[in-house]
C-alpha positions as CSV (number, residue, x, y, z in Angstrom):
1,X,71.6,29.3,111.5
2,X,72.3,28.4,115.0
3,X,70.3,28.9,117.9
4,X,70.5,29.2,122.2
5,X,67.3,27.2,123.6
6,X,66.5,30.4,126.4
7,X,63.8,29.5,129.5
8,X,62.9,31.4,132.3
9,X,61.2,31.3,135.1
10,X,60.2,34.2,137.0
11,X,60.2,34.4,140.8
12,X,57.8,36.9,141.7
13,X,54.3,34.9,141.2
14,X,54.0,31.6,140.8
15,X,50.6,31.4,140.1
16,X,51.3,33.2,137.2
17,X,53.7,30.7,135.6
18,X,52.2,28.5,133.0
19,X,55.0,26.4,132.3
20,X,58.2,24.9,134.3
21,X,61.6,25.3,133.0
22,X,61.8,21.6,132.2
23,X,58.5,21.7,130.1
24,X,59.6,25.0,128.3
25,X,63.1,23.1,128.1
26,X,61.4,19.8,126.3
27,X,59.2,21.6,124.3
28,X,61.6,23.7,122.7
29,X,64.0,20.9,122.1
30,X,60.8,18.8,120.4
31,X,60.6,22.0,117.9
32,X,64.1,22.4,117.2
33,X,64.5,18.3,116.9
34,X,61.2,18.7,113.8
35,X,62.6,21.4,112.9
36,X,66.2,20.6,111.9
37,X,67.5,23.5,114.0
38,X,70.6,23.5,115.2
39,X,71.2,24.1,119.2
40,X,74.5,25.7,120.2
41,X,73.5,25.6,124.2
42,X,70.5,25.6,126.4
43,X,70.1,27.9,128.9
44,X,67.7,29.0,132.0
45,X,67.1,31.0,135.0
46,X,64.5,32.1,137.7
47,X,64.6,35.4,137.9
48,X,62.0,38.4,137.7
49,X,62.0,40.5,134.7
50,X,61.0,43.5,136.3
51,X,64.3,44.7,137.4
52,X,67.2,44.8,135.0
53,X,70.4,42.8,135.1
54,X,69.3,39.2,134.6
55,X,72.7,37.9,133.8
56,X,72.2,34.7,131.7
57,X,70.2,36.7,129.2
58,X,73.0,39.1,128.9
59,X,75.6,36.8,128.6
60,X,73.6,35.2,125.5
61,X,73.5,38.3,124.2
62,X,76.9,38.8,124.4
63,X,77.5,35.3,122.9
64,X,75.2,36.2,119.6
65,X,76.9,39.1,119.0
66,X,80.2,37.9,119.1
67,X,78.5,34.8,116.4
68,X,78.3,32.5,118.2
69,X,74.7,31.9,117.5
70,X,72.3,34.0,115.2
71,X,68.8,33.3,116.9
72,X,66.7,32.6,120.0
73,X,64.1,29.9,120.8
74,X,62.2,30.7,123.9
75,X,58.6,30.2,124.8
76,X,56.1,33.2,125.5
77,X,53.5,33.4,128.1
78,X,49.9,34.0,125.9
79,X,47.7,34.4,128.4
């Protein structure tokens, strides 16, 4: 299966982010790398999540449903 590398950032608090989009970005890339998965694209933006419309998440979505791709990797906050 392939898979988009998918980091975010959001705008609204930055106390609240844990990780950059570079860190997220190298992480993720580390996992796929030991994982033998297969990356079609990477892709990021800074944008809050509480309002719709965050168009580089759409656009993936668009992408996987037309097979491009069959999964997401993307890092989750845990705190």
């Amino acid at each position: 299966m392939k898979y988009f590398i998918y980091t975010r950032k959001s705008t609204e608090r930055a106390e609240r982010q844990v990780m950059s989009l570079e860190s997220q970005l190298s992480e993720l890339k580390e996992f796929a790398a030991k994982e033998k998965l297969e990356i079609v694209a990477s892709l990021s933006e800074a944008q809050t999540a509480k309002e719709p419309g965050r168009k580089i998440f759409a656009e993936m979505l668009d992408r996987i449903c037309a097979g491009e791709a069959g999964g997401i990797l993307a890092c989750i906050r845990t705190d």
